[in-house]
C-alpha positions as CSV (number, residue, x, y, z in Angstrom):
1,X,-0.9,-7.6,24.8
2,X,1.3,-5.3,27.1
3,X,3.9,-2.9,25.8
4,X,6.2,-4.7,27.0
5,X,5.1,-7.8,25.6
6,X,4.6,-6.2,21.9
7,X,8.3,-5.4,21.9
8,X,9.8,-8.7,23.1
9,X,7.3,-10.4,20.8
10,X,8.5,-7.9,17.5
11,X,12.5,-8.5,19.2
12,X,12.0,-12.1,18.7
13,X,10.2,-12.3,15.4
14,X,13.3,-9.8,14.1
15,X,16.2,-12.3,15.6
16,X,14.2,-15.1,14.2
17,X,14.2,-13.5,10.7
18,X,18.0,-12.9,10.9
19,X,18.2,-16.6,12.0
20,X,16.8,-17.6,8.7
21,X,19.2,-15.9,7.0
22,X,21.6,-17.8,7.7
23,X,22.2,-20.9,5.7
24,X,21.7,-24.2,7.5
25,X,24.2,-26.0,9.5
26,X,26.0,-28.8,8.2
27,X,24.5,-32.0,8.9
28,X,26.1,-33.8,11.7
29,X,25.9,-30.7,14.2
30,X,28.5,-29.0,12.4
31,X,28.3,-25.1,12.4
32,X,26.6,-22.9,9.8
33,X,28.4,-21.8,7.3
34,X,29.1,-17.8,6.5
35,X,28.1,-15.8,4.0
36,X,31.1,-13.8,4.0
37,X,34.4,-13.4,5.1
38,X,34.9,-12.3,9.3
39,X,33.9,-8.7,9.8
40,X,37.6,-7.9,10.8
41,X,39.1,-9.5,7.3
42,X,37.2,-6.9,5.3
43,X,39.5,-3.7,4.2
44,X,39.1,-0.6,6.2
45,X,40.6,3.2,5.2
46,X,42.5,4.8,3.6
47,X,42.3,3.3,0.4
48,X,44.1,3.9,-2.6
49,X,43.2,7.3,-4.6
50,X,41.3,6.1,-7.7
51,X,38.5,7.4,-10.5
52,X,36.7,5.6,-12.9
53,X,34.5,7.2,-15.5
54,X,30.8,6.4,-14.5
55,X,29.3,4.3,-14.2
56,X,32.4,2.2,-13.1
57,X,33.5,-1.4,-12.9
58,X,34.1,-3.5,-10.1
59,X,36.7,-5.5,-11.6
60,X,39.0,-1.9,-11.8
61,X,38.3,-1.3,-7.7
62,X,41.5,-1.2,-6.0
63,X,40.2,-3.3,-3.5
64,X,38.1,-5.5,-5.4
65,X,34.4,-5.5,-3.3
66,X,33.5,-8.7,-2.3
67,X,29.9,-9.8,-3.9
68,X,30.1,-13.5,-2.2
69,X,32.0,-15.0,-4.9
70,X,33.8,-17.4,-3.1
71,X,31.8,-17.3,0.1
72,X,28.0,-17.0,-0.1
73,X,26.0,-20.7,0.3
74,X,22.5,-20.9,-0.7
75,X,20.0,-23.0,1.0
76,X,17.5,-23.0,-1.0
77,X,15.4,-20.2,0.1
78,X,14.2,-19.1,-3.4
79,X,14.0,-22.0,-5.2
80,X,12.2,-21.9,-8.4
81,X,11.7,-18.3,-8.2
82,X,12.2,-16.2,-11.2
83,X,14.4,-12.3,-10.4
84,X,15.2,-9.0,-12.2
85,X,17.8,-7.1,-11.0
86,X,18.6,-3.5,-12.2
87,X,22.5,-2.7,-11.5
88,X,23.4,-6.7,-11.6
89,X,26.3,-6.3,-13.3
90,X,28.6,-5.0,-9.8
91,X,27.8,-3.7,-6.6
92,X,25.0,-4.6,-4.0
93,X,22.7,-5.3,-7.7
94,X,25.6,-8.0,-8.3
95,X,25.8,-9.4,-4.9
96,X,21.9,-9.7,-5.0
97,X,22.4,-11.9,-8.2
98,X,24.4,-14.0,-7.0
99,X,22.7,-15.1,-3.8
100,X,19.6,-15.3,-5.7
101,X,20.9,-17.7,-7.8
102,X,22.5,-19.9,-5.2
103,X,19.0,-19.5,-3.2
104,X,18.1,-21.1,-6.3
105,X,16.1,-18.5,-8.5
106,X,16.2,-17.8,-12.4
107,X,18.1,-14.5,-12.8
108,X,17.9,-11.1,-15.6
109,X,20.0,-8.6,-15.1
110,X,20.4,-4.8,-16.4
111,X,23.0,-2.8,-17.2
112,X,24.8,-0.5,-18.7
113,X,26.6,-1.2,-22.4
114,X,29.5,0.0,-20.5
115,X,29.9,-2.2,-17.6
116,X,29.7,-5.1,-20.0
117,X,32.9,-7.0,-18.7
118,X,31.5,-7.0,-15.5
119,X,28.0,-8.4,-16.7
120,X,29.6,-11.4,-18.0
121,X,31.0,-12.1,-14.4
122,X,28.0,-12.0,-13.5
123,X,26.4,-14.3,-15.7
124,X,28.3,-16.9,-15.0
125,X,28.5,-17.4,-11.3
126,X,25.0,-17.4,-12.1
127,X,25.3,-20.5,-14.5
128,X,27.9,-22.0,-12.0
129,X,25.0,-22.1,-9.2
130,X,22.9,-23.8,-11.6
131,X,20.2,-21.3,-12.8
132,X,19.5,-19.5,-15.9
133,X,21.1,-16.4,-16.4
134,X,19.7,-13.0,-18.6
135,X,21.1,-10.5,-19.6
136,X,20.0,-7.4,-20.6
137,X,21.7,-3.9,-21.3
138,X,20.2,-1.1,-21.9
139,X,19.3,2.5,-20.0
140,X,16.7,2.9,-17.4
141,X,16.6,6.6,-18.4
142,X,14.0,5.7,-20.8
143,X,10.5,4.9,-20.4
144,X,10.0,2.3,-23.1
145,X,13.7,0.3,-22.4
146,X,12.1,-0.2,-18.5
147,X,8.7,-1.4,-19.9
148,X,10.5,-3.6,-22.4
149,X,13.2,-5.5,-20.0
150,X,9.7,-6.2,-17.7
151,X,8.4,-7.8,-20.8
152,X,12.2,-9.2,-21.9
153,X,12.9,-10.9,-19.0
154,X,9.5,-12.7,-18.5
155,X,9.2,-13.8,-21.2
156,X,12.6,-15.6,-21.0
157,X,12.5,-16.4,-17.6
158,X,8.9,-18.0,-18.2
159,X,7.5,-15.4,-15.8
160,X,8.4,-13.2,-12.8
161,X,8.3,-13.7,-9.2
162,X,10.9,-10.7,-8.3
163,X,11.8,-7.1,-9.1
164,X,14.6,-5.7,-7.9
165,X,15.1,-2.2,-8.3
166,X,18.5,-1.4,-7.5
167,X,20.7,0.7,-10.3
168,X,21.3,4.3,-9.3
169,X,23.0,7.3,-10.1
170,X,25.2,9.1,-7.6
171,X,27.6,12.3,-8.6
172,X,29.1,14.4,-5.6
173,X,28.5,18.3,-6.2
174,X,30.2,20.7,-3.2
175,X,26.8,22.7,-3.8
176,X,23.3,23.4,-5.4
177,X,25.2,25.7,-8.1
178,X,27.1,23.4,-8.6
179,X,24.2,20.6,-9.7
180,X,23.4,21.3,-13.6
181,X,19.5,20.2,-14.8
182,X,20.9,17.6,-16.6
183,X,22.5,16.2,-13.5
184,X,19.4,16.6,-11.4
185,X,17.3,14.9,-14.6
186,X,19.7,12.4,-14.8
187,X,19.5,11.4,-11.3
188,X,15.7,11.7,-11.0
189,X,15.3,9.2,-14.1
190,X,17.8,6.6,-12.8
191,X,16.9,6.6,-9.3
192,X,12.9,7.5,-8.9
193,X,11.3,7.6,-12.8
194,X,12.9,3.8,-13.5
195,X,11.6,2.2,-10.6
196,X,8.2,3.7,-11.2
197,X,8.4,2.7,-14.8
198,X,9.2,-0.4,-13.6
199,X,7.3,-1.6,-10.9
200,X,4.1,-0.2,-12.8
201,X,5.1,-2.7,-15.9
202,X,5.8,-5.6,-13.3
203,X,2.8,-5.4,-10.6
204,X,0.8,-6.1,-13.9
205,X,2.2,-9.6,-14.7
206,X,3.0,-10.7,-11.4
207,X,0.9,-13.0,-9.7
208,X,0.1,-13.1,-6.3
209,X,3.0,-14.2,-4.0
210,X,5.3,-11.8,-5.6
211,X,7.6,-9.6,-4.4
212,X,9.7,-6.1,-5.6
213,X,12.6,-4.9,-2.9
214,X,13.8,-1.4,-3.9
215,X,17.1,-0.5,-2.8
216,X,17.0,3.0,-0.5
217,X,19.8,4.4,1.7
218,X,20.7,6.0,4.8
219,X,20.5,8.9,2.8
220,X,16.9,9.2,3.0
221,X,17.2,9.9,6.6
222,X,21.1,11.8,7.1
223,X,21.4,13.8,3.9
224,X,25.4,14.3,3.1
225,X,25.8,17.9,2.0
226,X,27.4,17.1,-1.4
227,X,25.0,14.8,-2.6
228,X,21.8,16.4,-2.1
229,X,20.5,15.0,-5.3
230,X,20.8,11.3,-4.4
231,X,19.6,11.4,-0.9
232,X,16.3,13.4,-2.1
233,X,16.2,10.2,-4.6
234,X,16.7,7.6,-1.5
235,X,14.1,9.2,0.0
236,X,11.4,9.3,-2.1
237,X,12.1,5.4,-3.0
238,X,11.7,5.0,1.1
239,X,8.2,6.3,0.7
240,X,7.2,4.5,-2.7
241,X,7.8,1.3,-0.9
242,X,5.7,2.1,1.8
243,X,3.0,3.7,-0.6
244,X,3.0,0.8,-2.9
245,X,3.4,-1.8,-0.1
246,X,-0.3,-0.4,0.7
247,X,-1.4,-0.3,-2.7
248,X,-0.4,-4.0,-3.6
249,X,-1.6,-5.9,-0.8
250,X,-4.9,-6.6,-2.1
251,X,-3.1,-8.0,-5.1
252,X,-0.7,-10.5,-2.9
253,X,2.4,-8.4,-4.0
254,X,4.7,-7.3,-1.1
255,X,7.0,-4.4,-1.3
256,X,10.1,-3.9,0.7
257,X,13.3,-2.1,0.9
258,X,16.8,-2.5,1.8
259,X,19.0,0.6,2.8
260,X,22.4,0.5,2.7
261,X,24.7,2.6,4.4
262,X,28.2,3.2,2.6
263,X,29.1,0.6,0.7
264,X,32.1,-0.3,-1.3
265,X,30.9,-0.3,-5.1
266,X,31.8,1.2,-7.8
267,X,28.9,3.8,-7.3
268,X,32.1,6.0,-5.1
269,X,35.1,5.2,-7.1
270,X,33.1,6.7,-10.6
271,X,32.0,10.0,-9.6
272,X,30.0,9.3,-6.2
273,X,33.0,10.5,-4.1
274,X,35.3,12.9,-4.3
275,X,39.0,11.0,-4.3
276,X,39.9,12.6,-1.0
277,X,37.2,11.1,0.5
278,X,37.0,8.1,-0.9
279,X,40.6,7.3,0.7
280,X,38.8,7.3,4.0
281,X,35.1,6.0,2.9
282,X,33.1,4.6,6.0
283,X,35.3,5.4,8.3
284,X,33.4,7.0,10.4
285,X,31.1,4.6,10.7
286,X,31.1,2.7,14.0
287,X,32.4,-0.3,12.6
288,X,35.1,2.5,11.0
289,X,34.7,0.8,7.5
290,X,32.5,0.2,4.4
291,X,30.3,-2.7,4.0
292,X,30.9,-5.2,1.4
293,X,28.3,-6.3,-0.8
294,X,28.6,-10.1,0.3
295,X,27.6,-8.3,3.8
296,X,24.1,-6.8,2.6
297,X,23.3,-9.8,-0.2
298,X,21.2,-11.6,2.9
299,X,18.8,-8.8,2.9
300,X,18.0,-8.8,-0.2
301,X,17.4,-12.6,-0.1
302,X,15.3,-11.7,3.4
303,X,13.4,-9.1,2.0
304,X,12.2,-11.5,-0.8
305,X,11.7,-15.0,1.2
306,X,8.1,-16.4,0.9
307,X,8.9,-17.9,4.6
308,X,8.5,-14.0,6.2
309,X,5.3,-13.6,3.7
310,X,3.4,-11.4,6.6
311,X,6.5,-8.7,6.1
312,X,5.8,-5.9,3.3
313,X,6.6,-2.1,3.4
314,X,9.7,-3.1,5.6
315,X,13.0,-1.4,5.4
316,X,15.7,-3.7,6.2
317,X,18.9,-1.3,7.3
318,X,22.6,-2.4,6.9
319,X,24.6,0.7,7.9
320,X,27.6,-0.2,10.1
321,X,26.3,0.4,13.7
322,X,24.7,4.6,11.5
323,X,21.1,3.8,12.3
324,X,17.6,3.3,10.6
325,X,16.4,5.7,8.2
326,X,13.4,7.5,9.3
């Protein structure tokens, strides 16, 4: 195969992947349905000055994120499958849930105790597509908590086919000074010890055919200045996929990873941004706006679809028009 043939056979396999993601079309000819809203209905800076205590809630967002609420339709894709989702409760984690469940999977999630009245959103859209819905609070900063929510949510989901590892810790800091040990520690646990806590107690139940998608960032290739902390974090999840996508193959497990580019979550209104520049958050993007989690929930759904089974240690990029990381 010729250079030139390698690429337009990888450019087709890639368009035929996004093609998939996509619901069906009605029956009848009619035209697929979206997943979300048009691109030029979703809100673009400057947004209203606001601050939430961490780790936030979605539902106090001044705009409220869209998570595909009213506009994500399942096809299907994951039907029968059985998902944990760390940070399900709001967010990308929350638009995740949701598509999973209209894909038709079983769904945990975590949380914190705190973003409680957002969980219970959660759970039931996740009852309204039809599936089960767990949930399961607790903090990801401890080793035994992540090896008992594995073991929690098999056992009530009967199994598991997915882990995602999505909940994350993000605090702007103008400076190194300015980043106390306990921040850093904080950070680490949430971001890098959890999913390793975590993927170690799930690759030893899962059977082969399973899947865990972590969830990176374009930070782990463009460092921002002021959150130095994070983007080491985003980072060193880009290269545990890969790492572990090697590791697991023998066992039929694939590993892959989604990385967002700025988002609008409550991971920036509680700490994540400063308030200045969270009035003009993504953009300078070329899109010149944030993504809403609706927009990103059909790579999580991608990244864990048995029909693209030859794809592991991927890194699925949804950044506005900023790039891949490296």
């Amino acid at each position: 195969m010729t250079d030139t043939d390698r690429r337009t056979f990888v450019t087709g396999a890639a368009l035929a992947g996004v093609a998939a993601a996509v619901p069906a079309a009605a029956q009848n000819g009619g035209a697929a349905a979206p997943t979300s809203p048009a691109a030029a209905a979703h809100p673009k800076p400057p947004f209203p000055v606001q601050r939430q205590p961490w780790p936030g809630l979605a539902s106090k967002m001044t705009p409220r994120p869209d998570h595909g609420e009213q506009s994500y339709k399942g096809s299907g894709r994951l039907a029968g499958k059985r998902a944990l989702i760390t940070g399900g409760d709001s967010g990308i984690g929350r638009a995740a849930a949701i598509a999973y469940a209209r894909e038709g999977a079983d769904v945990a999630i975590n949380y914190l105790p705190a973003e409680e009245p957002d969980a219970r959103e959660v759970v039931a859209l996740i009852r309204e597509a039809g599936r089960k819905a767990v949930a399961i609070p607790g903090d990801l900063r401890d080793e035994g908590f992540c090896r008992k929510l594995v073991q929690q949510a098999a056992t009530q989901l009967g199994g598991l086919d997915i882990l995602v590892n999505n909940a994350a810790r993000q605090q702007t800091r103008p400076d190194i000074a300015s980043i106390s040990s306990q921040d850093f520690d904080d950070t680490m646990k949430t971001n890098v010890y959890a999913p390793f806590w975590l993927t170690k107690a799930a690759a030893a139940i899962m059977r082969p055919g399973a899947v865990i998608v972590n969830t990176s960032s374009e930070q782990a290739g463009d460092p921002s200045p002021d959150i130095v902390d994070y983007a080491l974090t985003r980072a060193a999840v880009l290269n545990f996929t890969k790492a572990m996508a090697k590791q697991l193959a023998s066992k039929g497990i694939r590993v892959n990873a989604v990385a967002p580019g700025p988002f609008w979550t409550p991971l920036q209104v509680s700490g994540g941004a400063t308030p200045e520049k969270l009035q003009s958050f993504g953009g300078s993007s070329p899109l010149g706006r944030p993504g809403q989690p609706a927009e990103i929930a059909g790579l999580y759904v991608a990244a864990a679809d048995p029909a693209i089974s030859f794809s592991t240690g991927q890194i699925f990029g949804a950044t506005g028009g900023g790039g891949q990381p490296a």
